[in-house]
Structure formats: C-alpha cells, structure tokens
N, C-alpha and C positions, 0 to 999 in steps of 0.2 A: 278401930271397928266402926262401920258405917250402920249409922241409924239406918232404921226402915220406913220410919216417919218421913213424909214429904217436908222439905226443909224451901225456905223462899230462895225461889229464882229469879231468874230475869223474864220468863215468857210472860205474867199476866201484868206485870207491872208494863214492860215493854209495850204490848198489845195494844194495853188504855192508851197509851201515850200515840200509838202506830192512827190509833181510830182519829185521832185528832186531827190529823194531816189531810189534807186532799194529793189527788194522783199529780196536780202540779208540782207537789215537794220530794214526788220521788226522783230523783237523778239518774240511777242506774241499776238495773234488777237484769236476774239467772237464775234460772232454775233449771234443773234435772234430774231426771226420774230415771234411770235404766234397770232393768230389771237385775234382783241380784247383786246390787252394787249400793253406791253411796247414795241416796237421796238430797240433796242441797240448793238452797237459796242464798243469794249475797245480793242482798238491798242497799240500795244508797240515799239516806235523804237530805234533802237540804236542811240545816239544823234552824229547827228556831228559837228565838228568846226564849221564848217556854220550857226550852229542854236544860234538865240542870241534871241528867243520868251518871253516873259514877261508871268506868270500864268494865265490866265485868263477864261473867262467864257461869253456863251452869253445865253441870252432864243429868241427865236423865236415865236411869236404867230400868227398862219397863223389862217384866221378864211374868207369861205366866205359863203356868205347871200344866194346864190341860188344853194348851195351844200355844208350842212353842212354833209356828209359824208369825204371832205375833209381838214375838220379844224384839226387842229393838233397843241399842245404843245411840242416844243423841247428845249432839254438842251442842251449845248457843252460844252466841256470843253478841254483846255489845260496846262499841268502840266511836269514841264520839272525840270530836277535836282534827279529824284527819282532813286534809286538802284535796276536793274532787274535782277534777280536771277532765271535761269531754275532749279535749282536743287532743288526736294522735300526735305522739310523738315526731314521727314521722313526718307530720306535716308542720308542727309548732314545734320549735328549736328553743324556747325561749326560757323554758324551766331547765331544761338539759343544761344550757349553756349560760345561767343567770343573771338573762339580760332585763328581763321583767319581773323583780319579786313583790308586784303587785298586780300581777296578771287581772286582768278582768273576767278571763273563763275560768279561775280558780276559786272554788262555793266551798264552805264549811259545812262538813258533812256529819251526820249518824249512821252507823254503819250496821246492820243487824244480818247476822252470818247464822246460818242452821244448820247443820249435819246431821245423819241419818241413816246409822249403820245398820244393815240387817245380818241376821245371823251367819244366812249364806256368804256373807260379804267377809266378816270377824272369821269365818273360819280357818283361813290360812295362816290365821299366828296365831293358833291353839297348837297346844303341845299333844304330843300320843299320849303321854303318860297316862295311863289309869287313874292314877290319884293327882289330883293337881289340888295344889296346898295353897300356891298365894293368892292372895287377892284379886290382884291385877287378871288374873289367870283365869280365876273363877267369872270373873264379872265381863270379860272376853267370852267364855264358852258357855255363857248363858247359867253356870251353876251356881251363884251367886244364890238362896233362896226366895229373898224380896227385893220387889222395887223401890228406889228410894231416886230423891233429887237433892245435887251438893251445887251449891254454889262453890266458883271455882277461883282463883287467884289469878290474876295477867301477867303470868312471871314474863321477863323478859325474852325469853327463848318464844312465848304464845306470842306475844306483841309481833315480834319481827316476824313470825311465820305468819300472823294473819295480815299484818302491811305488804308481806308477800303477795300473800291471795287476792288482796284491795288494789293493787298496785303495777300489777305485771303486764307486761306488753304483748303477748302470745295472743293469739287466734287462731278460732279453729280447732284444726286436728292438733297442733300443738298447744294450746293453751286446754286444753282436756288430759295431755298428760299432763302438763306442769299441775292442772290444779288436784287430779287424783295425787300426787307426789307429795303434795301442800299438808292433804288431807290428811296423810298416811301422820306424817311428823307430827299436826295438827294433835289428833288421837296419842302416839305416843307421849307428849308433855302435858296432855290433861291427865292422862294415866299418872303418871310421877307426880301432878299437883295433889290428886285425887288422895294418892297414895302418901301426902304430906311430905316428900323428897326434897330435898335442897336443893332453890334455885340455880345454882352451880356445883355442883356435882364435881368432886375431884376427878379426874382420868383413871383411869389405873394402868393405862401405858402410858410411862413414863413423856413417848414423843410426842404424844397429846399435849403435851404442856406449851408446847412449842404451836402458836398461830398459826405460821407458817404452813405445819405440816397436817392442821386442821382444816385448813383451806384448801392444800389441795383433793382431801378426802371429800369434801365437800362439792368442789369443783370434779371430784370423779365424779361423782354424784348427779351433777348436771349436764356429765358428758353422757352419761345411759340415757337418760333421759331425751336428748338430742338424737340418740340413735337407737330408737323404737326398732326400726324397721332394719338395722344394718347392727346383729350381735355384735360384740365384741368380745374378746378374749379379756383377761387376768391381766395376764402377763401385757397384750397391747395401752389397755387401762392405765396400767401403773407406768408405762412410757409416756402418754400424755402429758402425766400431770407430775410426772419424772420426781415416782416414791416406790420404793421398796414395794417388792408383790406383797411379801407376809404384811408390811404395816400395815400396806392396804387394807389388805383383811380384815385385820385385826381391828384397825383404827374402823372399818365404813362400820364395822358390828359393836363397836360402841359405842360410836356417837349415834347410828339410827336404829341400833337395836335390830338387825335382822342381817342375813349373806350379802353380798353383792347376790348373786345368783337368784336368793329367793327377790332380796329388791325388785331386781331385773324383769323376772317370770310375772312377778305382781304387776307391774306398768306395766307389762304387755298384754296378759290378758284382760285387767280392765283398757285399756283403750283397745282393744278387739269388742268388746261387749259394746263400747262410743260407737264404733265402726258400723255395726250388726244393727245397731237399735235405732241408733241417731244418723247415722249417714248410708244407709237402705244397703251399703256390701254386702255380695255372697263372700258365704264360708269359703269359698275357692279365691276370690278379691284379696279378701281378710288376711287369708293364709301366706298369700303371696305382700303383700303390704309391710308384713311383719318378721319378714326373712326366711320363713318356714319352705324349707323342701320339697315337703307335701305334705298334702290335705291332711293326711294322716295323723300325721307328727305333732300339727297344729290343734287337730281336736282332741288327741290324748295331752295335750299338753292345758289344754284347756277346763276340761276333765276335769282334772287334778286339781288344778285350782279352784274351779268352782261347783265342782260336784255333778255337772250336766254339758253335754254336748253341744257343740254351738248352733246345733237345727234345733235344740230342745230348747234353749233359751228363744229361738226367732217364736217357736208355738208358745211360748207360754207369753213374747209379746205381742203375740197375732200379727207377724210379721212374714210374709213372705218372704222364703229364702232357702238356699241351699247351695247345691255348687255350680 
C-alpha cells in the first residue's frame, strides 16, 4: 500500500546541488513540451569533486479532485559515473573501434532525466473496465485518491533503458521516436519497481527463456520503430526477425506489456504530434509522412488516441495549421 505522506526524493536534494554549478558545467541539455504528450528534460553535467549523489529515482503522482486538468505522472531520475562524449560517432571512430580509452573529449558526467506524463498522454493504457482494482491501473487513470512521492530502485532493466536515452545516436525526426519509445519502457519498469515486482521476472512463455528468441522480439521492436512512416504487417515482422507470428505476439505483449499494434498506433501518433508542434507540418504533410491513405484515416486514427483532432491539438498550441 502507498503512503500518501510525501516520502524523500531526489528533486530538492538534486536542485541544492544543480544551484551550485555554473552553465560552464552543463555538457548537454533537451527539453520538450508538446502539447498532450510527455513533457521532458535530460541534463548532462560535468561531475565535480563535490558530487558524492547515490543513482536513484523517484515517481511523483500529483492527482487533484477539483481539477483533474492538473494531475500529472512524473519520473526523475539521477545517474552519475556515466562517460559524456561530444564528439559524433560518425565523425570520431575512436570509442566505436577502441583505439583511445583515454579519450580526451570523454567528461564524467551527472546525469538528471525528468518525465512528465499528463493525463491525456496516460490515457491509452487505461483499461474500459468500469472497475479497475489494481494499483498500477488506478494510479494510471488518475484514480489513485492522493498524491504521494516514492523514491524508486535502479533495477537493471531502468539502468540499461536510461543509458539508452543518455546514449543513442539518432536525430531528429528519428531520435523523437526512439526517445518517446525509451519513455514508454521507461514508465513500464518504474511501474513494476513502484509496485515492488522482481527485478527479473520469470517468462511465463516458456520460449522467453531462451536470449535468443528475446532479442529478436526486441529487435522487432526496433524494426516498428524504423518504420514510422512504411506500416508493416504481422506476418512481414515475424519474417524479419525470422520468429513464429503467434510468438511474436505473444512474446512483444510480455516483455512491453502492450499489442504490437497498439505499440505501433502509440509511436505514431506521438511522433505526428513532434511533427505538428515542433516541425510546423500540415495535417495533410503529417498524414502523408506516416503512411496514411487519407486525411481522414489519419485524424480518426489520431482521435482515438489522443482524445482531439489534429487541427484541435495545432489551436490549443496556437499553431497554424491544417491541410
């Protein structure tokens, strides 16, 4: 059972420590705001002697009763000890190929990560049901009845999805999906932590047990992703990465907790909303960008997911736009 007492996190302990730095020690900073969606920061700073911070993580669930416009799910995260490298890959071979493991553009870093789910955003992994019993479920759809903050554990599964997000080489239009993708898993394993689940979790299909066959669900995983704008079918999926359709299935909806299909429809309409807010697309660009038919298709399909039409999301960001 979760207290409703505020419990110690990492934000004002953090903060003190942030105030101490001048903007020479920040390395690497991102933020985004898109309406409707995730709000998020990932700060990099140069670590100094002074810093002696422990990894950690909190969730925050602010939730109130006579303005649930301002309920909100957040993540934090602190990560310290990591290697921050300005220099593209592309252009420095030297870490890729380990020719220098004493690089000179290579800084000890602090790493401070924010997430910031709104309610519109949590909607799409709410269940119908009228009565939702668990936890995880309530504190999703906002019915949780108070706020409370839990400091959170860095199981290993958090670790490697946020060296992910610290780490990856995408830009752009594509590093917008990869990091909404990041985020989604991100959420899921604070959920499990929250919920005190074990760090490793048994399968319960058996072919789970097998690396192998986890990696190429995985690797489906990053081929959707690759192809935003070019649907794929089931059945071509499971040729790719050359596994049984049903395992697929079966296997992508336990290890991430959700369809391929809804996966799918989710990466797409959050990078349509990237699209609209952050790179000025009309709905008619958008549509066509994303494989869609037409117009049509594209805004009932967006609808659904996020509760408002894609000209309704441009006015509510005072964004000229249409088709």
């Amino acid at each position: 059972m979760i207290e409703n007492s505020k419990l110690p996190g990492i934000s004002h302990h953090i903060e003190k420590e942030v105030l101490s730095l001048d903007e020479k020690d920040l390395l690497y900073g991102i933020e985004k705001c898109v309406p409707g969606s995730v709000q998020y920061s990932i700060r990099r700073f140069k670590k100094s002697k002074n810093w002696n911070l422990e990894d950690t993580g909190t969730i925050v669930y602010h939730v109130e009763k006579n303005d649930p416009s301002a309920n909100s799910l957040k993540l934090r995260f602190c990560v310290s000890g990591n290697m921050y490298c300005g220099e593209k890959k592309t252009e420095c071979n030297n870490c890729g190929l380990n020719f220098s493991p004493d690089c000179g553009a290579k800084t000890e870093s602090v790493d401070l990560l924010s997430f910031t789910f709104s309610p519109a955003y949590l909607h799409q992994f709410t269940r119908n049901d009228k009565e939702i019993s668990s936890l995880s479920d309530k504190i999703i759809a906002f019915q949780h009845p108070g706020s409370f903050s839990r400091t959170l554990p860095l199981c290993t599964k958090t670790r490697q999805t946020l060296n992910a997000l610290l780490n990856h080489n995408y830009t752009d239009s594509f590093a917008n999906i990869y990091v909404n993708a990041q985020m989604q898993i991100l959420l899921l394993y604070s959920m499990d932590c929250l919920l005190g689940e074990k760090e490793e979790p048994a399968f319960k299909s058996k072919f789970l047990a097998n690396q192998d066959d986890r990696d190429k669900i995985i690797r489906a995983r990053g081929i959707l992703l690759e192809h935003i704008g070019e649907p794929l079918t089931i059945k071509a999926l499971s040729r790719k990465v050359a596994i049984n359709e049903c395992y697929l299935k079966k296997g992508f909806k336990e290890i991430f907790g959700t369809t391929i299909f809804d996966f799918y429809q989710g990466q797409r309409m959050e990078h349509a909303k990237f699209l609209l807010c952050e790179k000025g697309l009309t709905v008619t660009e958008v549509s066509h960008s994303l494989g869609y038919s037409s117009i049509s298709h594209f805004s009932t399909a967006f609808k659904k997911h996020t509760g408002i039409k894609p000209c309704e999301l441009l006015l509510r960001a005072n964004i000229p736009g249409g088709n």
